[in-house]
Structure formats: C-alpha cells, structure tokens
BADRENSE-215791 format. One record per residue: residue number from 1; residue in three letters; z, y, x of N, C-alpha, C in turn. Coordinates in pm, 1 decimal. Example, Ala and Ser with C-alpha at 12.3 -4.5 7.8 and 13.67 -1.06 7.14 Angstrom:
BEGIN
+-----+---------+----------+----------+----------+----------+----------+----------+----------+----------+----------+
: num : residuo :     n_zz :     n_yy :     n_xx :    ca_zz :    ca_yy :    ca_xx :     c_zz :     c_yy :     c_xx :
+-----+---------+----------+----------+----------+----------+----------+----------+----------+----------+----------+
:   1 :     Ala :    780.0 :   -569.0 :   1319.0 :    780.0 :   -450.0 :   1230.0 :    780.0 :   -330.0 :   1320.0 :
:   2 :     Ser :    708.0 :   -225.0 :   1285.0 :    714.0 :   -106.0 :   1367.0 :    787.0 :      3.0 :   1290.0 :
+-----+---------+----------+----------+----------+----------+----------+----------+----------+----------+----------+
***
This chain:
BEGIN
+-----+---------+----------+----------+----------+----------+----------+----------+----------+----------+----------+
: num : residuo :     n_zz :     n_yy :     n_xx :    ca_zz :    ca_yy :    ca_xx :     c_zz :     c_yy :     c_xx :
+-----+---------+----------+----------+----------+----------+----------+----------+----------+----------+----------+
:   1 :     Unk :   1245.8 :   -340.3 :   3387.5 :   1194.2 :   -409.3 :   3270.7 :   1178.2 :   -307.1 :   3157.5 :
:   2 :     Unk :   1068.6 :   -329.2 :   3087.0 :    988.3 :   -194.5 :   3015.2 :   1122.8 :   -254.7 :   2828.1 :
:   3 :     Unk :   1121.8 :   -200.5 :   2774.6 :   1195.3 :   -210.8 :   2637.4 :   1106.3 :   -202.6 :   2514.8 :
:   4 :     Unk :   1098.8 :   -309.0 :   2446.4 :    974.7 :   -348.4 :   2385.9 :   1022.0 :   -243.3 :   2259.5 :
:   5 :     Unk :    936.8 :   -183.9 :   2169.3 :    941.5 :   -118.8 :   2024.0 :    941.1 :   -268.2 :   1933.0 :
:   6 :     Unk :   1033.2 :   -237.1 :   1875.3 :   1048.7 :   -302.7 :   1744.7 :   1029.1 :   -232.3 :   1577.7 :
:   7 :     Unk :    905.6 :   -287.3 :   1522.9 :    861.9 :   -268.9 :   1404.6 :   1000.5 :   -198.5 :   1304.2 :
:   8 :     Unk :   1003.3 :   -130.7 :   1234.4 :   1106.7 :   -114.7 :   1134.9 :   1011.3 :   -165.5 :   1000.7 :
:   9 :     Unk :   1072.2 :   -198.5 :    890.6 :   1062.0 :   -272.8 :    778.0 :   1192.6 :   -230.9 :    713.9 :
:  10 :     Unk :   1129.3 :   -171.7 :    578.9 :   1212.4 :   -143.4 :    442.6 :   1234.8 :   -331.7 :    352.2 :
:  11 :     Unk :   1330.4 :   -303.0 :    325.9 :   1329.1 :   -471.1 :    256.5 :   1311.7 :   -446.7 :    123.1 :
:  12 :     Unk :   1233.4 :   -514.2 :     18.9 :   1237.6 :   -527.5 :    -85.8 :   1260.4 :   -638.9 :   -169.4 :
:  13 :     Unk :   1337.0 :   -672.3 :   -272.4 :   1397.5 :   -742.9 :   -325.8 :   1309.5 :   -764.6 :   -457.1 :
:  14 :     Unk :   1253.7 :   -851.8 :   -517.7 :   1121.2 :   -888.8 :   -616.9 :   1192.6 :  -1008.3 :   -691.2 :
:  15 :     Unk :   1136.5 :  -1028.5 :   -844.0 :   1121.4 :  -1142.9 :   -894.8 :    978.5 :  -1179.5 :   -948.3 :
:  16 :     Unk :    983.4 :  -1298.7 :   -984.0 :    918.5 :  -1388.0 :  -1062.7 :    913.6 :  -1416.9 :  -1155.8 :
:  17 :     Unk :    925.1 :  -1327.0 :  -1280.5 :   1025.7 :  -1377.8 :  -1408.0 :    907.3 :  -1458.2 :  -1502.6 :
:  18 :     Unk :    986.5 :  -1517.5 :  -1528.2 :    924.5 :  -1659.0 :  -1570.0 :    937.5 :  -1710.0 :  -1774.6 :
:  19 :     Unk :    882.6 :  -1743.9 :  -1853.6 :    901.0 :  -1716.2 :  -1977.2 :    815.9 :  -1812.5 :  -2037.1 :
:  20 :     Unk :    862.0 :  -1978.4 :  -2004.5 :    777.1 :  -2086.3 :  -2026.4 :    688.4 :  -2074.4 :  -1905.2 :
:  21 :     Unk :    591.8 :  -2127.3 :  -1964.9 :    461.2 :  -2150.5 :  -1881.3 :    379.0 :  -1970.4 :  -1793.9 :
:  22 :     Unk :    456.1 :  -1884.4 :  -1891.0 :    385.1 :  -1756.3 :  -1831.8 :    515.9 :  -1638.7 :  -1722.1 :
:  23 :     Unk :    441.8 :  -1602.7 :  -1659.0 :    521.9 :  -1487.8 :  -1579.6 :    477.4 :  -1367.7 :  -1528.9 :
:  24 :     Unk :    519.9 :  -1319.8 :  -1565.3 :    576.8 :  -1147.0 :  -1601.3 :    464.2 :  -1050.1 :  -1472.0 :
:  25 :     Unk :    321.3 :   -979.8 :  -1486.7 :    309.2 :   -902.5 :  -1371.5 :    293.4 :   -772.7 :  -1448.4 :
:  26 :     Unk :    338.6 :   -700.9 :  -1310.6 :    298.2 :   -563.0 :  -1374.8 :    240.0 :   -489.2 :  -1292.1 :
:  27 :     Unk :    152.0 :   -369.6 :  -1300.8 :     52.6 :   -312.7 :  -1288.4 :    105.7 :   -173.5 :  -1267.9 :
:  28 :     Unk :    113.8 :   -117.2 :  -1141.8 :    185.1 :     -4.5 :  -1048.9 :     85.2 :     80.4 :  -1086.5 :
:  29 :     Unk :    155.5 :    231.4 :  -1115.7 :    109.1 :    337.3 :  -1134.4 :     -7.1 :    400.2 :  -1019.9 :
:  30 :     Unk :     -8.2 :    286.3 :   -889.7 :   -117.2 :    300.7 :   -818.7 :   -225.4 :    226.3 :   -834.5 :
:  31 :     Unk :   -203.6 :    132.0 :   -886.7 :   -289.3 :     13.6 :   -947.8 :   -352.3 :   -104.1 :   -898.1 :
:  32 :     Unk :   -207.9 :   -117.4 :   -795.3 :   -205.4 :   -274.3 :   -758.1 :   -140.2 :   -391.4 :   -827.4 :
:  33 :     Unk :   -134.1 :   -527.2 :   -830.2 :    -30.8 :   -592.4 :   -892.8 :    132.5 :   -615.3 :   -811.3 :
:  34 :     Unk :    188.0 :   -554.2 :   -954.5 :    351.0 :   -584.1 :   -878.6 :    468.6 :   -668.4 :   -972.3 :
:  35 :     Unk :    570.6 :   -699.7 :   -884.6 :    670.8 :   -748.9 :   -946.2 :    788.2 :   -686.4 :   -949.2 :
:  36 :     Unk :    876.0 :   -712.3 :  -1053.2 :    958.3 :   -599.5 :  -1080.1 :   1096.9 :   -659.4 :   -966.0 :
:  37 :     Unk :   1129.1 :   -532.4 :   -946.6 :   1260.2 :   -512.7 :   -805.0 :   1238.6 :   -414.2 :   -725.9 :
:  38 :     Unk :   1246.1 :   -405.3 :   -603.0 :   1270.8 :   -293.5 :   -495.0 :   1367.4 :   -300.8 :   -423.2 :
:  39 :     Unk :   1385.5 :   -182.9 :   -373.8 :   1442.0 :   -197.0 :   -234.6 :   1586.8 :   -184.3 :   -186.4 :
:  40 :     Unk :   1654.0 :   -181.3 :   -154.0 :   1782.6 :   -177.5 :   -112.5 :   1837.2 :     -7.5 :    -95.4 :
:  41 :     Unk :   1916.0 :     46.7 :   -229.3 :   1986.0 :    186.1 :   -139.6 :   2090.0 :    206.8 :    -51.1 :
:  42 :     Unk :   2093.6 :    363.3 :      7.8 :   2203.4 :    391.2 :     75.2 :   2303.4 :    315.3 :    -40.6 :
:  43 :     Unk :   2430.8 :    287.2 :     89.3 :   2550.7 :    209.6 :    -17.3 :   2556.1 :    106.7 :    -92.4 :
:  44 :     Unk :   2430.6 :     49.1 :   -104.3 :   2400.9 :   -117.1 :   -153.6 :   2402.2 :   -197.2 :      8.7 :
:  45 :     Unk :   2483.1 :   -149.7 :     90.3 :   2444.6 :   -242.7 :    235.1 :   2507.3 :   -361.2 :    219.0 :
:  46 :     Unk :   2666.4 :   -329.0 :    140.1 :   2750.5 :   -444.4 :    122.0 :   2775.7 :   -528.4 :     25.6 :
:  47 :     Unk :   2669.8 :   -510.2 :    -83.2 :   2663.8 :   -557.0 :   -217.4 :   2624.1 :   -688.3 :   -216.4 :
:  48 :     Unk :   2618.6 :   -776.6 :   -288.2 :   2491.4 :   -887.3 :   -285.8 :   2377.0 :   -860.0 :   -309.4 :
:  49 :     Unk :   2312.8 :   -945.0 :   -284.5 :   2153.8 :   -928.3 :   -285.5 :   2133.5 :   -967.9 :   -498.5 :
:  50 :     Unk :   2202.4 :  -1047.3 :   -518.1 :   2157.3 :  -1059.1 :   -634.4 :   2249.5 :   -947.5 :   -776.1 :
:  51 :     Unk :   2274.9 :   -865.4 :   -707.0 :   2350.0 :   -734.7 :   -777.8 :   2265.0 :   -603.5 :   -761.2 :
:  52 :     Unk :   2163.3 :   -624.9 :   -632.7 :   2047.1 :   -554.5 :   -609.4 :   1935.8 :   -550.7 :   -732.0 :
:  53 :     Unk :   1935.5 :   -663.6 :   -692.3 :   1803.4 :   -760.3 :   -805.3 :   1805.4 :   -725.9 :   -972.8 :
:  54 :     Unk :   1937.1 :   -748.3 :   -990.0 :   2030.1 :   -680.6 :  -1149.3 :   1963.4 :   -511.0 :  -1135.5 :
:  55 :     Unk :   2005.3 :   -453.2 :  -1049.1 :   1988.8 :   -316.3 :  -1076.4 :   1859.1 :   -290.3 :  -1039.1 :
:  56 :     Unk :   1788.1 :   -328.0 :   -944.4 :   1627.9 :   -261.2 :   -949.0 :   1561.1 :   -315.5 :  -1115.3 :
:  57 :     Unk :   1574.5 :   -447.0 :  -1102.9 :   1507.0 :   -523.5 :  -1245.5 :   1529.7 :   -368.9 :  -1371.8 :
:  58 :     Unk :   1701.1 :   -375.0 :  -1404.0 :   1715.4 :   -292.0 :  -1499.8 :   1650.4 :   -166.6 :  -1484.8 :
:  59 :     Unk :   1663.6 :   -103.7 :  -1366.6 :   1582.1 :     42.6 :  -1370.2 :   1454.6 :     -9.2 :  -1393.5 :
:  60 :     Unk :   1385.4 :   -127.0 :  -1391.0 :   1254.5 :   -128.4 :  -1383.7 :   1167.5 :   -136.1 :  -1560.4 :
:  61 :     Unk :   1264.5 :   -225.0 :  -1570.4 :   1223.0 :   -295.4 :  -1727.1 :   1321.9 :   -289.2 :  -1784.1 :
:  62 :     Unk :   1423.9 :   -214.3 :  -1809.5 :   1509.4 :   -194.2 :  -1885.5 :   1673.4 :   -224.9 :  -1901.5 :
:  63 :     Unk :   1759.6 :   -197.4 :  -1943.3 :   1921.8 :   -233.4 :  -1944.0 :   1918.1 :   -350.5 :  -2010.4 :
:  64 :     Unk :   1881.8 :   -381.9 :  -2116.1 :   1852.6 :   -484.7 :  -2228.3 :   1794.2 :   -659.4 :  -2158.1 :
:  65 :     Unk :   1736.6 :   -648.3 :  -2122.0 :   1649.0 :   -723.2 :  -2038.0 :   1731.9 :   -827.0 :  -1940.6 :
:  66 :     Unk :   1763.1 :   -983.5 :  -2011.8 :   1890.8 :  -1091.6 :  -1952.4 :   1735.9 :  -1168.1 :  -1909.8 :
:  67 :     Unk :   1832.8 :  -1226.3 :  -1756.6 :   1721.6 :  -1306.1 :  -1694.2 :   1811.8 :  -1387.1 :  -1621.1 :
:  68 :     Unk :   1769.3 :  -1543.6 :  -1559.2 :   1893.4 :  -1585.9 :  -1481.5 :   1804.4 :  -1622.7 :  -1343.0 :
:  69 :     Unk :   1854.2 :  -1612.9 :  -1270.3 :   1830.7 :  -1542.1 :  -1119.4 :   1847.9 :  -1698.2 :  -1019.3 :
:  70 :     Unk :   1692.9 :  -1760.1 :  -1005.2 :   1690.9 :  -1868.9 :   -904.2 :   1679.2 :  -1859.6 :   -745.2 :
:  71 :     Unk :   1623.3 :  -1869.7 :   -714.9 :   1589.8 :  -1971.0 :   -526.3 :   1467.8 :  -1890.4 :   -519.0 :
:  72 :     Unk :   1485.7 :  -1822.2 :   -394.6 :   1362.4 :  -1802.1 :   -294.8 :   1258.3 :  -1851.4 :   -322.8 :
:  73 :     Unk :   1120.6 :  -1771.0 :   -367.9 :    999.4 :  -1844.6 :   -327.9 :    893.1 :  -1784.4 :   -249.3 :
:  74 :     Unk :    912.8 :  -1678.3 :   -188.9 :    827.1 :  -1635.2 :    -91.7 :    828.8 :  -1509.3 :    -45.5 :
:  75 :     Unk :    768.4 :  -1535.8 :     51.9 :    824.6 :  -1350.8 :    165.5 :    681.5 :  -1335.3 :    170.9 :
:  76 :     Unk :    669.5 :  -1195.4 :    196.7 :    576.0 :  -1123.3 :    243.1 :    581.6 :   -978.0 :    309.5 :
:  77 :     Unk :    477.2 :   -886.4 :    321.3 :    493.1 :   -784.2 :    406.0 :    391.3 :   -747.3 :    347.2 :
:  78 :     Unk :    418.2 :   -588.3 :    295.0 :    314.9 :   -519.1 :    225.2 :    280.2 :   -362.8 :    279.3 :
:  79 :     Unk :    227.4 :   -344.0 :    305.0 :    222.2 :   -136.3 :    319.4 :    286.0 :    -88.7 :    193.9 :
:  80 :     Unk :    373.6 :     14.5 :    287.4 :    431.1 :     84.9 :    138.8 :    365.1 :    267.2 :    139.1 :
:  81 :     Unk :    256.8 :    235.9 :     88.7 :    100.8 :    301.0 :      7.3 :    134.2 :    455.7 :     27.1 :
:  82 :     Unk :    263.1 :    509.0 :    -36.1 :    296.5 :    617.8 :    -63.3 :    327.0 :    682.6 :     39.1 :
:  83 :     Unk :    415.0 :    631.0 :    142.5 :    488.6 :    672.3 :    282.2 :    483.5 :    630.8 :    338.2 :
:  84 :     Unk :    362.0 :    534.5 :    398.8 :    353.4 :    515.3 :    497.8 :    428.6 :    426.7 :    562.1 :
:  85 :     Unk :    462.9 :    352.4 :    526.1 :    556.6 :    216.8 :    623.4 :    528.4 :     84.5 :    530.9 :
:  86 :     Unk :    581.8 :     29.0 :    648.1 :    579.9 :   -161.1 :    575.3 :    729.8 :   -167.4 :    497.3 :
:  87 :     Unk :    689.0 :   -302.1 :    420.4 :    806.6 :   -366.4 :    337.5 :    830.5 :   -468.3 :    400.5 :
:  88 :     Unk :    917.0 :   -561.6 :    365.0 :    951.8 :   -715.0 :    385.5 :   1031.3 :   -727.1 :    236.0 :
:  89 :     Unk :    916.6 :   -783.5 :    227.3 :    949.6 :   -855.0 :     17.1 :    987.0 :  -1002.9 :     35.1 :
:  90 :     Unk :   1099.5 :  -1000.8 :    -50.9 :   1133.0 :  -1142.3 :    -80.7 :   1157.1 :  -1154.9 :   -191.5 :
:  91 :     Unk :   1043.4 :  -1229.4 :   -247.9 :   1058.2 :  -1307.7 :   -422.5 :   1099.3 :  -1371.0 :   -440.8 :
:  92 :     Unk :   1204.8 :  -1389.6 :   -592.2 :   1317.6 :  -1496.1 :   -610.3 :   1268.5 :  -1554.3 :   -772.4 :
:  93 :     Unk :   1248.1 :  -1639.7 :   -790.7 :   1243.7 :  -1696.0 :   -886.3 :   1322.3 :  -1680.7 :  -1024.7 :
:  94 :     Unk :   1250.7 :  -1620.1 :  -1140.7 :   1415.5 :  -1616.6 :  -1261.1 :   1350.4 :  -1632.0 :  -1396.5 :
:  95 :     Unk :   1407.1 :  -1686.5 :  -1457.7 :   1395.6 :  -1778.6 :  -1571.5 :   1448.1 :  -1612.9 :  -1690.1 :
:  96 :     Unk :   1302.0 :  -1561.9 :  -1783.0 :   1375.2 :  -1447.8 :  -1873.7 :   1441.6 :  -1580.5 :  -1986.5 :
:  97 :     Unk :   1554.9 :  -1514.1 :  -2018.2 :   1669.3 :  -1508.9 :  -2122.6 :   1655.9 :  -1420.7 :  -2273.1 :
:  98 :     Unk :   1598.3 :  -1272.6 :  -2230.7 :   1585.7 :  -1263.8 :  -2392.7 :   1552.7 :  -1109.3 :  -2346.5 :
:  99 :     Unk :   1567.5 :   -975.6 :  -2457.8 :   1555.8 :   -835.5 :  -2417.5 :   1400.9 :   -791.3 :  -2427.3 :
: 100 :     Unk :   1414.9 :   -699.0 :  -2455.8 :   1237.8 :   -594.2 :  -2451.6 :   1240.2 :   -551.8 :  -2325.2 :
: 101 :     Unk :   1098.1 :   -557.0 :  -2304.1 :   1081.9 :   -533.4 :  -2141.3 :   1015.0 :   -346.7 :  -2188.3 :
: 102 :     Unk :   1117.2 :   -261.2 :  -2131.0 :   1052.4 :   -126.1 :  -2136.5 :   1056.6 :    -49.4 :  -2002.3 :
: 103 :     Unk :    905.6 :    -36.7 :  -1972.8 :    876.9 :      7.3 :  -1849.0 :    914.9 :    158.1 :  -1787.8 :
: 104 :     Unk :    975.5 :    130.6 :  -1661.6 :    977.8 :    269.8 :  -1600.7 :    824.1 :    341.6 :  -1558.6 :
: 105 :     Unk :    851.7 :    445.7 :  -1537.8 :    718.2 :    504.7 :  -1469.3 :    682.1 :    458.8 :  -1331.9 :
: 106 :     Unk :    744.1 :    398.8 :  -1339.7 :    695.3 :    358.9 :  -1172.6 :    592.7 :    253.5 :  -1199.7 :
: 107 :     Unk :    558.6 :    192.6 :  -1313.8 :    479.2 :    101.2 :  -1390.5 :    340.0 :    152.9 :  -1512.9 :
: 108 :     Unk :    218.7 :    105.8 :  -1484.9 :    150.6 :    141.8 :  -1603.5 :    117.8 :     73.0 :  -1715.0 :
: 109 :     Unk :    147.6 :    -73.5 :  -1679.5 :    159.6 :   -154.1 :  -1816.7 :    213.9 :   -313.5 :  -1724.4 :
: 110 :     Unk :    224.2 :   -389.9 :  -1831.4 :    267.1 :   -492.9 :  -1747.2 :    198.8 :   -604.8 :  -1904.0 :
: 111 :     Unk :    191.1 :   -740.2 :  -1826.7 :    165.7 :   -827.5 :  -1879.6 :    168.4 :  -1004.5 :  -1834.5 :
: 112 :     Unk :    187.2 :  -1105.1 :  -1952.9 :    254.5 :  -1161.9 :  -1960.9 :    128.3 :  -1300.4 :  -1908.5 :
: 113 :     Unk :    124.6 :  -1352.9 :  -1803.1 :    -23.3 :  -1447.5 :  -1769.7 :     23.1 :  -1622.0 :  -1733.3 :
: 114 :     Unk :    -25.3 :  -1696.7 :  -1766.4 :    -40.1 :  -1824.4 :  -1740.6 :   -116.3 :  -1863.9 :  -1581.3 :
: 115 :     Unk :    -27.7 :  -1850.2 :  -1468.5 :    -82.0 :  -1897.7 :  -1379.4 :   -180.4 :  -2040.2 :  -1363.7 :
: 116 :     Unk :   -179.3 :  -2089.0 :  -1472.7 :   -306.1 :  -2199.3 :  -1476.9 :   -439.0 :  -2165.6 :  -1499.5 :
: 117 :     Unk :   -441.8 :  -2046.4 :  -1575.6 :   -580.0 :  -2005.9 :  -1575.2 :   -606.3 :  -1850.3 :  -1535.2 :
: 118 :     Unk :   -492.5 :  -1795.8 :  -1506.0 :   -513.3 :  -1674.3 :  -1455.7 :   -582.4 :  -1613.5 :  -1343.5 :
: 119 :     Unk :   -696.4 :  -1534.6 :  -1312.1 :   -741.2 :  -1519.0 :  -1190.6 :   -711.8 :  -1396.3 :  -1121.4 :
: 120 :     Unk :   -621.6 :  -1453.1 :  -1029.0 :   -549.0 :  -1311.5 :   -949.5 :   -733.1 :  -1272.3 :   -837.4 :
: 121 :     Unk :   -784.6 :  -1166.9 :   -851.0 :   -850.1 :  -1101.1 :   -800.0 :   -807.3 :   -985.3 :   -669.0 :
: 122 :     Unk :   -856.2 :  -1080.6 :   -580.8 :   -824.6 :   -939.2 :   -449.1 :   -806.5 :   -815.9 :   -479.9 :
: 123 :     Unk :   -953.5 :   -758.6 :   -531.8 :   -929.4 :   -612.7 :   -561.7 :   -812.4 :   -592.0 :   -636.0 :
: 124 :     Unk :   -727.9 :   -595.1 :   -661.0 :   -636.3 :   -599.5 :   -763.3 :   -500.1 :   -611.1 :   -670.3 :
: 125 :     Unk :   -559.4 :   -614.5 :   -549.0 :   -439.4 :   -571.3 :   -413.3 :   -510.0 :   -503.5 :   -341.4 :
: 126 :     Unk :   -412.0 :   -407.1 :   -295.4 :   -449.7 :   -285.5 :   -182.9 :   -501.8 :   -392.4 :    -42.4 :
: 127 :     Unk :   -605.1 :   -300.3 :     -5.2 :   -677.2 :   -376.9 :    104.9 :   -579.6 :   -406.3 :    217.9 :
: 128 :     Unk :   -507.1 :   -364.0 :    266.3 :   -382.3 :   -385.4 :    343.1 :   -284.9 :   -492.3 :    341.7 :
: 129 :     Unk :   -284.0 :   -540.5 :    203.7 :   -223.2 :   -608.7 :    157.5 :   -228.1 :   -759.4 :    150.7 :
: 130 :     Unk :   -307.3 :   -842.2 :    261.0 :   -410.9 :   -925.8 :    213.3 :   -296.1 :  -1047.5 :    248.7 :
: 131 :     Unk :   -141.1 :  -1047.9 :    295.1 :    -51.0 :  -1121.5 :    333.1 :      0.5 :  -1163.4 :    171.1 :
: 132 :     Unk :     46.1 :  -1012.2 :    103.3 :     92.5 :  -1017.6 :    -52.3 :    -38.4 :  -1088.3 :   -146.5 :
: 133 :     Unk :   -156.0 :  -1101.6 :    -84.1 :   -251.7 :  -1197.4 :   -212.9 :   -255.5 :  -1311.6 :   -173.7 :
: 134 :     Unk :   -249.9 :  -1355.6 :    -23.3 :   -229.3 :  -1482.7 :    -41.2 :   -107.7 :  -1559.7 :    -72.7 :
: 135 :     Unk :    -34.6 :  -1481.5 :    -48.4 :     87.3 :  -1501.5 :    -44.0 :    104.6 :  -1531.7 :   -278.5 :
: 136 :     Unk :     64.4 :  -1438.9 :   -306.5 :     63.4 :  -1436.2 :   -456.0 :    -49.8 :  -1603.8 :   -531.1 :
: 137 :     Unk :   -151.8 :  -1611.7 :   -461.7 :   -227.8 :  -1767.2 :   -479.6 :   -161.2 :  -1854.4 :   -422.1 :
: 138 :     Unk :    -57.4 :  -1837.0 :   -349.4 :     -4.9 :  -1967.0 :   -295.2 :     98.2 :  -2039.8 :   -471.9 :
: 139 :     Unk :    185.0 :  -1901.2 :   -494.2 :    273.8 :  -1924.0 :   -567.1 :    199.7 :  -1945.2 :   -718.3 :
: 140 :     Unk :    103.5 :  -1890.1 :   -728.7 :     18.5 :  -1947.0 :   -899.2 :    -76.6 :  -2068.1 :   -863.4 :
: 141 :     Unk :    -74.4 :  -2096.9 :   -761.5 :   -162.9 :  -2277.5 :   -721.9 :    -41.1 :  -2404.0 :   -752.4 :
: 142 :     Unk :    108.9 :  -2351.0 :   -707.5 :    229.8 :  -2421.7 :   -679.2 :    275.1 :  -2398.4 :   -828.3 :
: 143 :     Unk :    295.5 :  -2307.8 :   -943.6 :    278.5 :  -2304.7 :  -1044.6 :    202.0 :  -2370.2 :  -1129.0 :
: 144 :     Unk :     87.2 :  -2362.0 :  -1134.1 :    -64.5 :  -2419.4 :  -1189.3 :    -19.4 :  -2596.6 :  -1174.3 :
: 145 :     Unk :     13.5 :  -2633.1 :  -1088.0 :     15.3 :  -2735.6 :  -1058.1 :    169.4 :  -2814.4 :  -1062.7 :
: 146 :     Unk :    261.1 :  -2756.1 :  -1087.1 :    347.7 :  -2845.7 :  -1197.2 :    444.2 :  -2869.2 :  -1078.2 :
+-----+---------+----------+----------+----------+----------+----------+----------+----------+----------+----------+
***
C-alpha cells in the first residue's frame, strides 16, 4: 500500500475587528486585502489561541489597541505569496474597545468600511486566493444583512 503525501499548512490566526457598523481592513504591503493576526511561533505551541491573537493583533496595530475577542467566523486557505506555501486562516470575530490603531510595516494603510455598502473587488485579492474572496463576501453579505 503506496503512503499518501499530506499537504502541510502554516495556520494563521485573523480577526474581524468590528467598531459599530464598520470593520477594520487593511491593505498588505503586497497589496492584497488583509486582516490583522498571523501565524503561530516556535514556542506559542502551548499557549492559547487567544494569547496568539493578543500578540499578533499588538505587533500588528499596536500595544495600545483593547479589543474583546468573539466566536469563529470563518476558515479559509490562502497562498502565502512570499514563500511559497499555503495558510489555514481562521477568523474570529472582536468587538474594538478603544486605542490608536498604528500600523506595522507589514501593512500599507488600513481602513475603516461599512460592509453594507462596501464593494470588496476581486482584484483586490491575489489570484490564488479566490477561497479568501469568497470566503470574505460571504462574511460582508452575513454582516450587510443584520
């Protein structure tokens, strides 16, 4: 019996941050749309997942920056652009609390949109990516719609 290859996948850990009616995207120094989080380091194996989430967020947008941290709303699988491998993203829902959002470089601007009238545009995801855009209209249709 032949031994099948199994895919490897980096996991990434994402929010949704949320601020009334609008939520939080930001715009990757490659110039796709992203959400702030990332991935799991050496030595975060035994941590929680939502102590992950605390520390990518802060390296991302800042120390300052209180948010409170909900429920799962969607997985996806993205190319990771730079090196060559896949992700497995899971977005969590979080309600911002207060703080200036000041961007790392890993970011070129970010901004603040009303999924009711906002039009997430394909181009605006890496062609590879076409799991993370639908995956992104599912969650601003389920938004939009109350």
């Amino acid at each position: 019996m032949s031994e099948s290859k199994r895919a490897l996948f980096h996991i990434s850990l994402k929010i949704l941050l949320r601020d009334g009616e609008k939520v939080l995207l930001l715009k990757a120094q490659e110039g796709d749309i992203d959400l702030p989080g990332g991935r799991i380091d050496i030595g975060e194996e035994n941590i929680s997942l939502p102590s992950v989430i605390v520390r990518e967020v802060n390296e991302e947008l800042g120390k300052n920056l209180q948010f409170r941290l909900g429920d799962q709303l969607f997985t996806c699988t993205v190319f990771g652009h730079n090196e060559s491998y896949w992700i497995f993203t899971i977005v969590y829902d979080a309600e911002y609390i207060s703080g200036d959002i000041i961007l790392s470089d890993e970011h070129a601007s970010y901004e603040w949109v009303d999924p009711r009238s906002y039009e997430l545009k394909r181009e605006n995801f890496f062609p590879q990516d076409e799991e993370k855009y639908q995956a992104f209209k599912r969650c601003f249709s389920l938004l939009a719609n109350g």
